[in-house]
C-alpha positions as CSV (number, residue, x, y, z in Angstrom):
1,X,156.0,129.0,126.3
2,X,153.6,129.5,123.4
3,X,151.7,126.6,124.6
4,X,151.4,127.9,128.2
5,X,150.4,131.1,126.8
6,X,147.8,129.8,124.9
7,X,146.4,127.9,128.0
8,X,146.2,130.7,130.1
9,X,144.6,133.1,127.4
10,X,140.7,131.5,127.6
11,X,140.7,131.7,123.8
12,X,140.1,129.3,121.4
13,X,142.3,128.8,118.1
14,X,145.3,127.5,116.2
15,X,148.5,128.9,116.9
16,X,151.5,128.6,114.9
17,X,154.8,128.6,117.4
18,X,157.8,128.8,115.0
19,X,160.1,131.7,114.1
20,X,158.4,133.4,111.4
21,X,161.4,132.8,109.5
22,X,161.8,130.5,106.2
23,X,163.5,127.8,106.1
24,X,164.1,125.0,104.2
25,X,165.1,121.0,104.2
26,X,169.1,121.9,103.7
27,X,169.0,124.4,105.8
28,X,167.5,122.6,108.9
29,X,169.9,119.1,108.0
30,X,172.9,120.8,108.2
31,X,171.9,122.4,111.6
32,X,171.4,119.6,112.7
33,X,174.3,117.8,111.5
34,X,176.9,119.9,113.1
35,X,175.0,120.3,116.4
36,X,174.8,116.6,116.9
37,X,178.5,116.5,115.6
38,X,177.2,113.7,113.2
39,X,179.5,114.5,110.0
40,X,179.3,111.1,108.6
41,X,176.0,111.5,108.4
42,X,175.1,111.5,104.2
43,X,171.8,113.1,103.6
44,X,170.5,111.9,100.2
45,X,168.0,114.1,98.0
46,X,165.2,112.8,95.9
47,X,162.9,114.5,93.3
48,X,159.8,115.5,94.8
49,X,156.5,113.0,94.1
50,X,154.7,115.3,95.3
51,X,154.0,118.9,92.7
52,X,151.2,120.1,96.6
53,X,154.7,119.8,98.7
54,X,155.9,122.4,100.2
55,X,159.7,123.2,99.4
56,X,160.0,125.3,102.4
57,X,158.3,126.3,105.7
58,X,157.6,129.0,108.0
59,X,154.9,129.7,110.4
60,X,153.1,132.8,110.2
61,X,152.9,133.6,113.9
62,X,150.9,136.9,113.8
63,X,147.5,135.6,115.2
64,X,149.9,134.5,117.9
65,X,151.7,137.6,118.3
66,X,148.3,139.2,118.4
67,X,146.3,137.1,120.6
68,X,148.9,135.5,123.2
69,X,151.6,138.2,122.9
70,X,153.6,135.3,121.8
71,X,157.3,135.7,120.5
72,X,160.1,132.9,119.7
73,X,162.7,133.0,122.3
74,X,165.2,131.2,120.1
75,X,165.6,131.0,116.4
76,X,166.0,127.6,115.0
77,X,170.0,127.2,115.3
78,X,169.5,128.2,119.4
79,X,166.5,125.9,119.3
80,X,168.7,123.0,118.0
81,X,172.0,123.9,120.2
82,X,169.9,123.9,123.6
83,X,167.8,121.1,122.7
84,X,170.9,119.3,121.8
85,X,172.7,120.2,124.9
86,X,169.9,118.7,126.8
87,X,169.5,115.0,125.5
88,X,173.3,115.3,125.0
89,X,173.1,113.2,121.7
90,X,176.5,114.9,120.2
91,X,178.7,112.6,119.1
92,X,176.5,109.1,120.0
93,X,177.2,106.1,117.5
C-alpha cells in the first residue's frame, strides 16, 4: 500500500512504512513464535557488541502520513498472522 502510494504521489523521498509503534527484539520473536506454532523454537540472547545498536525500533511515519496520506492497515501481530496464513508455514518441521 505505502509503496503504491508513494508511486503514484510524483514526489521524491524516503518513506518509513511501519506502525509507528516501538517494538523490540522479544517482542517481535515471540510473535512470531506462536504464529508459526514453532514452540520448540529456543531463541538465545547475547550481549550487544555493538554500544551504536539500536535496542528497539519504530518508524516515524509522519512525513508519510503527511505526504502520501499513508496509514498502517495492520499492526505488527495482524501483519504476522496474515502473512503467516498466506505462506502457511505453521507448524512445518
Amino acid at each position: 500500500k505505502g509503496n503504491i502510494l508513494a508511486a503514484l504521489s510524483g514526489k521524491n523521498g524516503i518513506y518509513n512504512l511501519g506502525t509507528g509503534i516501538k517494538r523490540n527484539f522479544s517482542d517481535m520473536m515471540k510473535i512470531l513464535v506462536n504464529e508459526t506454532q514453532q514452540n520448540s523454537i529456543t531463541i538465545n540472547y547475547i550481549n550487544n557488541p555493538y554500544p551504536f545498536f539500536q535496542n528497539n525500533t519504530m518508524a516515524d511515519i509522519s512525513k508519510s502520513f503527511d505526504d502520501l496520506n499513508y496509514s498502517p492497515d495492520f499492526t505488527f501481530e495482524t501483519g504476522i498472522a496474515k502473512y503467516v496464513s498466506v505462506l502457511n508455514v505453521s507448524n512445518v518441521e
